[in-house]
FIBASE-78795 format. One record per residue (C-alpha): x, y, z; residue number from 1. Coordinates in steps of 0.001 Angstrom, whole numbers, plus 524288, in hexadecimal, padded with zeros to 5 digits. Layout:
residues N
ATOM     x     y     z   i
ATOM     X     Y     Z NUM
...
***
This chain:
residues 530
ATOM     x     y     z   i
ATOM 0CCC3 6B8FC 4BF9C   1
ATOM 0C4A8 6BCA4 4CC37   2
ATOM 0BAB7 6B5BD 4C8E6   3
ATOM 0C2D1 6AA43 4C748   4
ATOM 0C97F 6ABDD 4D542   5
ATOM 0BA10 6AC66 4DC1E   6
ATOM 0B6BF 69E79 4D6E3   7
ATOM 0B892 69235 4DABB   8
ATOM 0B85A 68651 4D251   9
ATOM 0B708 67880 4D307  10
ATOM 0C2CB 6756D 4C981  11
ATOM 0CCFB 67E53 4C265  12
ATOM 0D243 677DC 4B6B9  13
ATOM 0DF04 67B49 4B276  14
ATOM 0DF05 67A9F 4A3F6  15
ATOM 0D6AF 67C09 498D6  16
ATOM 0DB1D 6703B 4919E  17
ATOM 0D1EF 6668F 48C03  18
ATOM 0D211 65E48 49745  19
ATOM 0D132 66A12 4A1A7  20
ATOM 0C50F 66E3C 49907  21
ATOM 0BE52 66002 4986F  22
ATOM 0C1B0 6608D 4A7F2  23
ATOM 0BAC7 66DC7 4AAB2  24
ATOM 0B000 66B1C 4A042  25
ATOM 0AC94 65D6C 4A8E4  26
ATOM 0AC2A 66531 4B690  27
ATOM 0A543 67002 4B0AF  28
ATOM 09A87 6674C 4ACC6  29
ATOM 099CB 6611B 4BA45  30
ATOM 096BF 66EC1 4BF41  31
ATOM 0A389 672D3 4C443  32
ATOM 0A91D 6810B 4C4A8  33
ATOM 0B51E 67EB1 4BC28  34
ATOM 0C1D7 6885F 4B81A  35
ATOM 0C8B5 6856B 4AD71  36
ATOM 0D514 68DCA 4AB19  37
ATOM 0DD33 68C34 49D19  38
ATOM 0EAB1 692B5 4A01C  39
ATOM 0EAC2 6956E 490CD  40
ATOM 0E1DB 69F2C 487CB  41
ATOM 0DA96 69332 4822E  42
ATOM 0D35F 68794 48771  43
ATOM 0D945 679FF 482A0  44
ATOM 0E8F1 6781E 48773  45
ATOM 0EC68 66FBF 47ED5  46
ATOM 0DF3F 66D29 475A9  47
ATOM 0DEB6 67A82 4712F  48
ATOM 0DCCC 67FAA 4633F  49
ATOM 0E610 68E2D 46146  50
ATOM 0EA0C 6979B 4560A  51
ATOM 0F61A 69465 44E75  52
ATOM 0FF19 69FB9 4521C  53
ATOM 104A8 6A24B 44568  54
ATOM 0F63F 6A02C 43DEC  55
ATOM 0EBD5 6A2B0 44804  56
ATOM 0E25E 6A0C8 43D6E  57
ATOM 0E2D7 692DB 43FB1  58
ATOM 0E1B3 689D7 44BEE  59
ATOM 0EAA2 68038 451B5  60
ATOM 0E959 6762F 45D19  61
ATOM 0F3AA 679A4 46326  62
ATOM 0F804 66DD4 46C00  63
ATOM 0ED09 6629A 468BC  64
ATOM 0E81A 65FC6 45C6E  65
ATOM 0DE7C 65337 45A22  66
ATOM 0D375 64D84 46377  67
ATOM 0D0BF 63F66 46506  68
ATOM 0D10A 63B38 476A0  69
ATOM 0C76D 64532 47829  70
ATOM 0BD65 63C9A 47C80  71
ATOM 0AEDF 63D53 4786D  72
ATOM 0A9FD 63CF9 48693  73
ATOM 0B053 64B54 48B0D  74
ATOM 0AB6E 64E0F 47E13  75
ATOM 09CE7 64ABA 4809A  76
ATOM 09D39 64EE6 48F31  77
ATOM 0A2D3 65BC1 48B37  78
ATOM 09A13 65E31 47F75  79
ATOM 0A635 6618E 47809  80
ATOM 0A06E 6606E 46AE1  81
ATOM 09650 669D3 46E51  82
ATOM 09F91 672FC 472BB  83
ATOM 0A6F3 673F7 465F7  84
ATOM 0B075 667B5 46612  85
ATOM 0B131 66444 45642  86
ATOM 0BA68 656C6 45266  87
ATOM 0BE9D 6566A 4454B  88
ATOM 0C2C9 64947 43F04  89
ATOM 0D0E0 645BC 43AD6  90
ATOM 0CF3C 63AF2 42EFA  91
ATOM 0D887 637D6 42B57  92
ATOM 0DD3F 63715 43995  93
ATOM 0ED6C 63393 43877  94
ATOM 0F632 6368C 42D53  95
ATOM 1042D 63493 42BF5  96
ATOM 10BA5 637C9 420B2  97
ATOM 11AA3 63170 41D63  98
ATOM 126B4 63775 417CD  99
ATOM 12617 62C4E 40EED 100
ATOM 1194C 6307A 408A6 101
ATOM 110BF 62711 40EE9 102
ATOM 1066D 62B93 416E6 103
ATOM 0FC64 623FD 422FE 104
ATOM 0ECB4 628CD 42452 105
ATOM 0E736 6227B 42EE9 106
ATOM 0D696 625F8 42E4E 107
ATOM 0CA97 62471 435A6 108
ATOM 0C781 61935 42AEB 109
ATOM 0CEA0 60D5E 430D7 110
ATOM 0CE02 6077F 421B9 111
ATOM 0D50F 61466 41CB9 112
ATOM 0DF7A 614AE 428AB 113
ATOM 0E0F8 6057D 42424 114
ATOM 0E4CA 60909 415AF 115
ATOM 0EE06 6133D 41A80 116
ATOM 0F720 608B7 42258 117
ATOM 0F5E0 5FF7D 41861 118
ATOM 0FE25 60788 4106E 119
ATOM 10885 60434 41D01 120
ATOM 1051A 5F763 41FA7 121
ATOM 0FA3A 5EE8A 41D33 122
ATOM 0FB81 5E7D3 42A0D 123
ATOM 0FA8A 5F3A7 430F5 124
ATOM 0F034 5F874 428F2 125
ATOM 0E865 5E9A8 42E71 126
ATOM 0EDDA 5EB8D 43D70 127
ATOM 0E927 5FBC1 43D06 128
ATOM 0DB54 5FA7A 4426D 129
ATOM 0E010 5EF3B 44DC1 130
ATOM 0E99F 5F9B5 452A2 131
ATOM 0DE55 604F5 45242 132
ATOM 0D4C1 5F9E3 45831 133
ATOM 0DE51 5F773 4629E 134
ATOM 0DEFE 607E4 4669F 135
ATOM 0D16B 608A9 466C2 136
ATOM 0D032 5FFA5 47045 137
ATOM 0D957 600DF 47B17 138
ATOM 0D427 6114D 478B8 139
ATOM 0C659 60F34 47C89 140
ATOM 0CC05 60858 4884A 141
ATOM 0D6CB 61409 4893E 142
ATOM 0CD8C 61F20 48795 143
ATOM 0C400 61890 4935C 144
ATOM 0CFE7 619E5 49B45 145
ATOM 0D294 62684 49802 146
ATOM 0C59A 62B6C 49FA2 147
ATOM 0C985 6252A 4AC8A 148
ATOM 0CD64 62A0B 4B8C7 149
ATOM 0DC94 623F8 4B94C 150
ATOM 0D90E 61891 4C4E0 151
ATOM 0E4AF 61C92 4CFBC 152
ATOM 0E9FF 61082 4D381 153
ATOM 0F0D7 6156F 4DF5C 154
ATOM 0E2B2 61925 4E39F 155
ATOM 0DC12 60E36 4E911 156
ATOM 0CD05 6126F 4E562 157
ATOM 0D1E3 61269 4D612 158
ATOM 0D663 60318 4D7AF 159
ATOM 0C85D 601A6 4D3B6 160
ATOM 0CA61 60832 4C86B 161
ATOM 0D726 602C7 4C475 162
ATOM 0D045 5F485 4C3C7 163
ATOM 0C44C 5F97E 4BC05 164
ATOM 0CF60 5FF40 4B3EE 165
ATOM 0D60E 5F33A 4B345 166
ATOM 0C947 5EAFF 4AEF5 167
ATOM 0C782 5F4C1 4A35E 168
ATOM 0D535 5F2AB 49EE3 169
ATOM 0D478 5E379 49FC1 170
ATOM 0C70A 5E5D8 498B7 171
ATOM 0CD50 5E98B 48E9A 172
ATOM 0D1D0 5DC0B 488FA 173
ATOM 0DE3F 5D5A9 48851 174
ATOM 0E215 5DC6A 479F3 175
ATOM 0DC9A 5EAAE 47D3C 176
ATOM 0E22F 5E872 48C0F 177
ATOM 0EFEC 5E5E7 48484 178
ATOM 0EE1F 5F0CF 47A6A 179
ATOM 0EC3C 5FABD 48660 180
ATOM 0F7ED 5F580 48D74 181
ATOM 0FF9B 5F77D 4805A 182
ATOM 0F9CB 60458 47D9B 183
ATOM 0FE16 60AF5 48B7E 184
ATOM 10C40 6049D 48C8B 185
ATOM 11204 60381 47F34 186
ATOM 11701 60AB4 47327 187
ATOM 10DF1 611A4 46795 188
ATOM 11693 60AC2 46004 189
ATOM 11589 5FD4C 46403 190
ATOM 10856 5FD79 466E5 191
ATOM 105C9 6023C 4588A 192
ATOM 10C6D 5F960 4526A 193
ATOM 106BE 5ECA8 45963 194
ATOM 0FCEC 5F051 44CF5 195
ATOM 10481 5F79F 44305 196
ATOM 11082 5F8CC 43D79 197
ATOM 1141B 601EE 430D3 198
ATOM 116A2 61026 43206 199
ATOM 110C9 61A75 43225 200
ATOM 10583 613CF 437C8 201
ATOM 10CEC 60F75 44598 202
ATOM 111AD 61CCE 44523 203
ATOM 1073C 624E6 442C0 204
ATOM 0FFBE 61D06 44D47 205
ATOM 10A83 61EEF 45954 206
ATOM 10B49 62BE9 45604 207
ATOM 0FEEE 62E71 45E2A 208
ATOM 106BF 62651 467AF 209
ATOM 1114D 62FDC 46A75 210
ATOM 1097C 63EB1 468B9 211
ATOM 10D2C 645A3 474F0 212
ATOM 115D6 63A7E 47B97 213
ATOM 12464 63A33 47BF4 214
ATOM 1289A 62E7C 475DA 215
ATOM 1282B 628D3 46963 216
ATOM 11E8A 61DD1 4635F 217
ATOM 1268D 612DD 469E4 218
ATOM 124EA 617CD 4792B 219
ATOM 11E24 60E48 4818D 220
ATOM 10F25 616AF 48552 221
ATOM 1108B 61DE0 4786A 222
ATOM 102BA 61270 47399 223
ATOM 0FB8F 61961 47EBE 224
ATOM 0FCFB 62677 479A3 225
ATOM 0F946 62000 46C10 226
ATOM 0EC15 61ABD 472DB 227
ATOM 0EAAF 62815 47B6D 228
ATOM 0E7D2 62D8A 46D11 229
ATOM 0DDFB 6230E 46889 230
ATOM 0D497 62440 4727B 231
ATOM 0CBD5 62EDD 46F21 232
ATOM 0BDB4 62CC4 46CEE 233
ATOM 0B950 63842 463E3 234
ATOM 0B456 62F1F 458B1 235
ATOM 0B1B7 6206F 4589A 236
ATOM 0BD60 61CA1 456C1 237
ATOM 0C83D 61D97 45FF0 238
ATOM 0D316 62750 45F77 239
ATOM 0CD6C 63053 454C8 240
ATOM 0D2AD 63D0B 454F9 241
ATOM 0CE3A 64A62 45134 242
ATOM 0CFB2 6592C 44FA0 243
ATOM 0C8EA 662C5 456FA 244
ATOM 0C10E 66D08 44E88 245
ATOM 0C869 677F6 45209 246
ATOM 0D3EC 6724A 457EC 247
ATOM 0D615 66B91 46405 248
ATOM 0D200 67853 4698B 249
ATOM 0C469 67501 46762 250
ATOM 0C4B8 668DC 470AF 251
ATOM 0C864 6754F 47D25 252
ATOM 0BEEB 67D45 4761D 253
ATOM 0B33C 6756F 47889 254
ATOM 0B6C0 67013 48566 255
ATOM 0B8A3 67EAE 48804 256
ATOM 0AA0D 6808F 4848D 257
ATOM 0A6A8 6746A 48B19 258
ATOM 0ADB9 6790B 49785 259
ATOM 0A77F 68621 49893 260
ATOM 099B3 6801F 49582 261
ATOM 09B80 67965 4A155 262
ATOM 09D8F 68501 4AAF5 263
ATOM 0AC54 68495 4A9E4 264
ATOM 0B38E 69091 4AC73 265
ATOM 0C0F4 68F9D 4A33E 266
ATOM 0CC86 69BC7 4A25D 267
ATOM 0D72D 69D3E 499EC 268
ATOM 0E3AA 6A339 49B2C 269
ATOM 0E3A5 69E45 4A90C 270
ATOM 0F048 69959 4AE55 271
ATOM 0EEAF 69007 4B958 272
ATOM 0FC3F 6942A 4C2F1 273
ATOM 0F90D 68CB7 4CC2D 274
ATOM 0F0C6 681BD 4D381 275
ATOM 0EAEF 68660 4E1D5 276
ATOM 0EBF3 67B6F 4EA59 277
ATOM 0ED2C 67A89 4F9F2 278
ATOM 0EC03 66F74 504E3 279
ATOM 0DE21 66CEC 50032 280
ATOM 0E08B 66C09 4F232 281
ATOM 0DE20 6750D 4E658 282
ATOM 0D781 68269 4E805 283
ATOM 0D994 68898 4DA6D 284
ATOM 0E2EA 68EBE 4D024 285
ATOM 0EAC5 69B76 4CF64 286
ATOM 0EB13 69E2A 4C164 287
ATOM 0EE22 6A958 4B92B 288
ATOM 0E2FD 6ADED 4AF7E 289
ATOM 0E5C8 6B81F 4A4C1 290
ATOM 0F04E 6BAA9 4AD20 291
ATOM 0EA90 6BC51 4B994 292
ATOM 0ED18 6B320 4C5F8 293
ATOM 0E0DE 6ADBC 4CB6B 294
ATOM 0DEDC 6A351 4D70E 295
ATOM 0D27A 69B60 4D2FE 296
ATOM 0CC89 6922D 4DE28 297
ATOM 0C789 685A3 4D9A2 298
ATOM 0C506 6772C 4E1FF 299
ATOM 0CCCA 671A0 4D80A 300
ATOM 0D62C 672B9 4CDE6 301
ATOM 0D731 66963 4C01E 302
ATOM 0E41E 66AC0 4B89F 303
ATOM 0E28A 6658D 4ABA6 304
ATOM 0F1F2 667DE 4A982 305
ATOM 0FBAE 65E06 4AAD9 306
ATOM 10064 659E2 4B6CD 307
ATOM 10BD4 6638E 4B696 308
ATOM 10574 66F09 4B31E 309
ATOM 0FCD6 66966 4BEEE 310
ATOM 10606 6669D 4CA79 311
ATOM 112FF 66C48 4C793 312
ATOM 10E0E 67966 4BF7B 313
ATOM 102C0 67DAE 4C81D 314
ATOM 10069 67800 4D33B 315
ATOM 10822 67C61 4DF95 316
ATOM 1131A 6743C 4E471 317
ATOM 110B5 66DD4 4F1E8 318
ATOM 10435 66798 4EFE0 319
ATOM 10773 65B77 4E71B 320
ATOM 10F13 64F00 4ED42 321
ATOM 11C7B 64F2A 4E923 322
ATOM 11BC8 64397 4E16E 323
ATOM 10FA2 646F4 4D9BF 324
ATOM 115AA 653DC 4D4DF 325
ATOM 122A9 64A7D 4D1AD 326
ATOM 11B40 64178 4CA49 327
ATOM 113C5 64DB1 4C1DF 328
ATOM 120F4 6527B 4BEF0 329
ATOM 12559 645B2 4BA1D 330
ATOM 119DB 64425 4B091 331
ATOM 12003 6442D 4A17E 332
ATOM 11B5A 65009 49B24 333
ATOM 12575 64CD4 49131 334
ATOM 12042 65096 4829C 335
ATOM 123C8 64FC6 47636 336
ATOM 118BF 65665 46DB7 337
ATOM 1179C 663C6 46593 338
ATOM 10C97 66983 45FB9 339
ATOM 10D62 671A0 45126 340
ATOM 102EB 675D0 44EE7 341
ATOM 1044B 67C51 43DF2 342
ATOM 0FBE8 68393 43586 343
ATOM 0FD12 67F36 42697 344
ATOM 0F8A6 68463 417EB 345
ATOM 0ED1C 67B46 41249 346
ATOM 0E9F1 6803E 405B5 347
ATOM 0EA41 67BE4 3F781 348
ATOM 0F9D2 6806E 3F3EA 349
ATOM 0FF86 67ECD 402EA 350
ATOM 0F9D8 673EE 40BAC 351
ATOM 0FF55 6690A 41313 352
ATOM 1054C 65DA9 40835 353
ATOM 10A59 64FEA 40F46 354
ATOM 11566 64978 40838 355
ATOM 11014 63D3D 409AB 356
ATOM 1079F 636E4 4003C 357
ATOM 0FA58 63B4F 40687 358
ATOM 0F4F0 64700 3FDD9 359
ATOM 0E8BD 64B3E 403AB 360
ATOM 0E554 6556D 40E59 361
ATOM 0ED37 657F5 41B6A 362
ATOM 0E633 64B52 42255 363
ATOM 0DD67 64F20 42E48 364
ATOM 0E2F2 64313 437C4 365
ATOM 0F0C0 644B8 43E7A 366
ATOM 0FC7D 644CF 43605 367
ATOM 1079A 63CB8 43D0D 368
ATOM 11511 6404B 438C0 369
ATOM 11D7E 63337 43F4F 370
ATOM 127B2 63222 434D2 371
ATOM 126E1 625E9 42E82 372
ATOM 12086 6203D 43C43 373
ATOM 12338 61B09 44ABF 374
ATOM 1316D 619EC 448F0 375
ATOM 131B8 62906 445DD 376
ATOM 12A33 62D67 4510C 377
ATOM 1321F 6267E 459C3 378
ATOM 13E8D 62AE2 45384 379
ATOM 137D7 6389D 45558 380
ATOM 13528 6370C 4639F 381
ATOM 144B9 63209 463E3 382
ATOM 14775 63FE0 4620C 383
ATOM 13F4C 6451A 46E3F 384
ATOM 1457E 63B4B 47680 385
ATOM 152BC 641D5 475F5 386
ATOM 14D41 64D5E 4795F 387
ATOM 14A9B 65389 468C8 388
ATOM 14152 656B0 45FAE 389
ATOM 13C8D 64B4B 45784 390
ATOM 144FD 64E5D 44B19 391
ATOM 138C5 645C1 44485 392
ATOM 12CB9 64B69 44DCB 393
ATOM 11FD5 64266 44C24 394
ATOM 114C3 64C07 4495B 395
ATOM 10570 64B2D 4490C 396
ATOM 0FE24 654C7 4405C 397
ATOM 0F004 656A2 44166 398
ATOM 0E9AC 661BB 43840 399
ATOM 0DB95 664FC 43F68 400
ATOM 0DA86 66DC1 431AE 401
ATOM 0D765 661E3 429C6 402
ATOM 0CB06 66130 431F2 403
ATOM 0C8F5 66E89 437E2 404
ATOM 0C89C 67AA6 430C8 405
ATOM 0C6FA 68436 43C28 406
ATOM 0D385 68339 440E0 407
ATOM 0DA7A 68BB0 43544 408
ATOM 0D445 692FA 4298D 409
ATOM 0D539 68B94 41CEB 410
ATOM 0E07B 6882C 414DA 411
ATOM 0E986 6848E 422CE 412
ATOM 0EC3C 678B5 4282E 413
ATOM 0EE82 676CB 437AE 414
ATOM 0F8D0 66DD7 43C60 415
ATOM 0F87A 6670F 44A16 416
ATOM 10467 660A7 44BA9 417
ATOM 10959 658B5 456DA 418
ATOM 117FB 655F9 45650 419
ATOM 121D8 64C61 45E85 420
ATOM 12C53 64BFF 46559 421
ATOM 1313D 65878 46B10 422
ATOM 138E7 65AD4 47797 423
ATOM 13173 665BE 48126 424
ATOM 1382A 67209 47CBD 425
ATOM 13A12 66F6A 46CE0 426
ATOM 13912 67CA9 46815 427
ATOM 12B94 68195 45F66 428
ATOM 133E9 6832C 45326 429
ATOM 13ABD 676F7 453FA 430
ATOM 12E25 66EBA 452F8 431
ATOM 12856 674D2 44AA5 432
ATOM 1331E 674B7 43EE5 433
ATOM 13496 66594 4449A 434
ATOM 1257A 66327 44107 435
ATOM 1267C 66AC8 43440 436
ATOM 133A4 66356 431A3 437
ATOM 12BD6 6563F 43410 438
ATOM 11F05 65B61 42D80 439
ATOM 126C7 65F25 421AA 440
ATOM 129D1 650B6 41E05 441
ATOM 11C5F 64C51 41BC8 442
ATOM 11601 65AB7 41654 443
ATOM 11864 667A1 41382 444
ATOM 115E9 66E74 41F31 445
ATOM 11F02 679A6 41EA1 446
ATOM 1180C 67F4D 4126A 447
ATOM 10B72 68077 41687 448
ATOM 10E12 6824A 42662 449
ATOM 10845 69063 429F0 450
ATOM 10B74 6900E 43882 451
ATOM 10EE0 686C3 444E1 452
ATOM 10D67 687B7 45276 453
ATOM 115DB 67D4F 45B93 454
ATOM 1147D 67827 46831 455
ATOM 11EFB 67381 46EF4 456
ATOM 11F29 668B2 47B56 457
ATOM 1243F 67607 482F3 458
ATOM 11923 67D58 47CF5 459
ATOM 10FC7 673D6 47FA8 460
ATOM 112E9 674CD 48E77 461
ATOM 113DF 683BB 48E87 462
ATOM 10766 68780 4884D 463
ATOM 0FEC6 67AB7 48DEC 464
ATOM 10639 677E2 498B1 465
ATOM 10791 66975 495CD 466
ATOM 112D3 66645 49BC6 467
ATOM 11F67 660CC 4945A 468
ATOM 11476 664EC 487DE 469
ATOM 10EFB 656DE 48B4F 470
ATOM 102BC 656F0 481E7 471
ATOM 0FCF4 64C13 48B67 472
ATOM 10019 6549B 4981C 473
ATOM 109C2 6495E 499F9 474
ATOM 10FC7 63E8E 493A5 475
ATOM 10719 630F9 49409 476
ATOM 10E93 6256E 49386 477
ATOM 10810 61A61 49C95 478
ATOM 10E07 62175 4A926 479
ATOM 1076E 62CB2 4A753 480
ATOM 0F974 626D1 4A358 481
ATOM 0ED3E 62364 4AA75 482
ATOM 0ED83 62161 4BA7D 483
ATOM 0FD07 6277F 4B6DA 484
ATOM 0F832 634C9 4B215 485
ATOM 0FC0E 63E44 4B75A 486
ATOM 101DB 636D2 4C077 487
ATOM 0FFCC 62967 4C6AA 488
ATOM 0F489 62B2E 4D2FB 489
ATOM 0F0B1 6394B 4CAF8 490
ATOM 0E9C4 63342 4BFB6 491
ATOM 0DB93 637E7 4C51C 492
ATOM 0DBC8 646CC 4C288 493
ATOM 0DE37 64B38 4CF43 494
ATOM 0EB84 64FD5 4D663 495
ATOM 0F19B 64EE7 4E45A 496
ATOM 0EC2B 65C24 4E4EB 497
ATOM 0DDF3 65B13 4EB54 498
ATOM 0D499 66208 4DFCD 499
ATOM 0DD66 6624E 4D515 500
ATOM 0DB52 65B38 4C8BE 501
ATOM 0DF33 6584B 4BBD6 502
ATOM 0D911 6573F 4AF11 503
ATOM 0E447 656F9 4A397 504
ATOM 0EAC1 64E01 49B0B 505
ATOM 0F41E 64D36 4A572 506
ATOM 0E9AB 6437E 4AB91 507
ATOM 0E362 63652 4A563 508
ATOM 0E1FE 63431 49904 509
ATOM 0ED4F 63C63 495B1 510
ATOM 0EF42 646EB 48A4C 511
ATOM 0E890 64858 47DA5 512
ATOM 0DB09 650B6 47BA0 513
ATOM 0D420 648EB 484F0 514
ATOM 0CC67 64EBC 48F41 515
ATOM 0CD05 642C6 49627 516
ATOM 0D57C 646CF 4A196 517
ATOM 0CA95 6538A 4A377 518
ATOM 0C051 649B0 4A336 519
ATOM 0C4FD 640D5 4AAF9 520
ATOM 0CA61 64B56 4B4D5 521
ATOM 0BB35 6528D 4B48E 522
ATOM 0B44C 6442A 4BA53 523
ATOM 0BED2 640DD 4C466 524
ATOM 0BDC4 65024 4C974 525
ATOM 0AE9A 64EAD 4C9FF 526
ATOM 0B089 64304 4D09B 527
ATOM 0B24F 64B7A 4DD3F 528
ATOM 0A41F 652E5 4DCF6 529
ATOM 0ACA5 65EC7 4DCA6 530
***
């Protein structure tokens, strides 16, 4: 710890999340002397892959669970392949099974995905590929976005900006320039069903709408989150998702290697108390390591928490207007997301069976379980909105197994399971006999579960420190997007604090496994010839 105290560093970051490691891994290969400090035992925050505590034999990812906004560029700059990232493909990519016996596969084979509505509706099956077409876009425009600097428009020097902004928008053409509109201000819902119209289809498709947001499929911004999910670039399509030999665990571990390849200095199990600031600006952190209080000097300081954790949690009061530390507090944290994570029996006499009429293997794509379709979501999110537990929860199951052996010896299954809507405190045991009580309608889950491990909201902010157990480090509807995130005249990384920075979802583009925000954070920081 000594040693620690005798340095001085160009940048602390606080966190060893994906995005504070894409951050550090960027300055470190500018030639900067860089601290990274991880206040838990393992790199990753919320991308991290642990042992099951009831079967440590096999591997779960414990908060995340599939890869697809990850873009190819932090990929390529980072040499993440090299460094032991490993995607493994999901075809077919979306099943959802009925009570009714009828079942949806959507696959990578748009002629395959066809067949499967047809079975719905023939007219749907014909409008499909103009709704996908339509996605893919308004995302290439969306995901070019995503690596900008938020212009400040309250900033004259970014009016600039703002107009060269404005020409790529207009650029776009009258129908994409509507489609984008549509896409940030109205509902999954109706924005689905401009193409389609029969269940499950609508439903399985606004399910992606709603994952981490509180409010159901028919909430005006909900079609933002739905294109937030499509933009990835990993394969040549758009939106293509896929698991992480592994688990997500392996996207920290190799931006890990990356980070220390690059002269980055990283400790776990340190605690960040406190942010050192005075009339000049930041000096350093007081954090406890293995227990032990330490002062570390740096010339600045990178939080890649949410704003929060940032301002309220550790940075002194008396050195942030009034109003800016107001408008953090008012920024909706509000969640309604838990995580299950299960390991089950595969072998010959006790696997998983679905009641529905598909009889092959567990499929490797997500399994959406949305009742008969958008009506039952939103009836489930009805439930959250008077303050209970969806008696009907919507869940998304993704089994890495099907494609990734090392994560549990043979003859097990592991489950990844993604449930909504919970208020903050809903107790462990309570969601998890509410997912087995849902599961249970479409398969036999209870006799072939082995073990389960459950995150709640609450536990989600206790042992990640996302506040309100916001997945996204805060909600993003349209006020809480772009030049609005964090906070409106805050969008560019930097704080009313002279030398401190930030690097998390909390900034542009928002949540998911991203790296964007890191990336983004790393050039504007350079910027200044530090």
């Amino acid at each position: 710890m000594g040693a620690l105290a005798r340095k001085k560093y160009d940048a602390i970051v606080i966190g060893g999340g994906h995005n504070g490691l894409v951050f550090a891994t960027y300055l470190g290969q500018a030639g900067k002397k860089v601290l990274l400090l991880e206040q838990r035992h393992i790199l990753g925050g919320a991308c991290v892959s642990e042992p099951f505590s009831g079967f440590p034999e096999a591997l779960q990812t414990t908060a995340s669970y599939v890869l697809s906004i990850f873009p190819r560029k932090i990929m390529y700059d980072l040499g993440l392949e090299e460094r032991g990232l490993t995607l493994l493909d999901r075809d077919p990519n979306a099943f959802t099974p009925l009570r009714d016996g009828r079942y949806l596969m959507r696959y990578d084979d748009p002629a395959r995905t066809t067949a499967q509505i047809a079975k719905f509706s023939e007219r749907d099956a014909l409008n499909y590929a103009a709704f996908e077409r339509s996605i893919a876009r308004v995302a290439r425009f969306a995901a070019e976005m995503m690596f900008m600097t938020p212009p400040d428009p309250f900033r004259k020097r970014d009016w600039f900006k703002l107009l060269s902004l404005g020409r790529k928008v207009l650029g776009l053409g009258q129908e994409d320039f509507s489609t984008l509109v549509e896409l940030f201000s109205v509902s999954a819902y109706d924005y689905v069903r401009r193409y389609v119209r029969s269940e499950p289809l609508v439903g399985t498709i606004c399910s992606d709408g709603i994952i981490g947001t509180c409010g159901g499929p028919r909430a005006p911004g909900t079609a933002y989150v739905l294109l937030h999910h499509d933009i990835g670039d990993l394969a040549d399509e758009p939106g293509k998702w896929f698991y992480v030999q592994g688990g997500m665990g392996g996207v920290a571990d190799s931006l890990a290697n990356a980070a220390r390849a690059a002269g980055v200095e990283i400790v776990v199990n340190a605690d960040v108390q406190q942010i050192l600031v005075n009339k000049n600006g930041v000096e350093g952190v007081a954090a406890t390591i293995e227990g032990t209080p330490v002062n570390i000097a740096s010339k600045a300081v990178v939080s890649s928490a949410d704003a929060y954790q940032t301002f309220v949690r550790m940075l002194p009061p008396g050195y942030l207007p009034i109003g800016f530390l107001g408008d953090v507090k008012r920024i909706d944290y509000s969640s309604p997301t838990w995580k299950v994570n299960m390991v089950v029996e595969d072998n010959a006499d006790r696997h998983l069976k679905w009641f529905c009429n598909y009889k092959g293997p567990t499929p490797p794509g997500t399994i959406h379980l949305i009742g008969e379709g958008a009506d039952d979501i939103e009836r489930a999110y009805d439930d959250m909105k008077y303050g209970k537990l969806s008696k009907h929860p919507v869940l998304e199951i993704c089994v890495p197994t099907t494609r990734d052996m090392t994560l549990a010896p043979r003859g097990y299954h592991v489950l990844s399971i993604l449930g909504q809507y919970a208020p903050f405190d809903t107790p462990r045991e309570l969601l998890l006999e509410r997912t087995l009580a849902t599961m249970e309608q479409y398969c036999n889950i209870r006799d072939v579960l082995v073990t389960a491990d459950v995150l709640s909201p609450k536990d989600m902010e206790e042992r990640f420190r996302l506040t309100g157990g916001n997945i996204f480090q805060g909600a993003m509807p349209l006020k809480q997007l772009f030049s609005m995130r964090p906070l409106p005249g805050w969008a560019r990384y930097r704080s009313p604090v002279k030398n401190l920075w930030m690097c998390g979802s909390a900034c542009h583009p928002g949540g998911g496994v991203t790296g964007i925000p890191g990336h983004n954070a790393a050039r504007e920081f350079l910027k200044k010839g530090w």
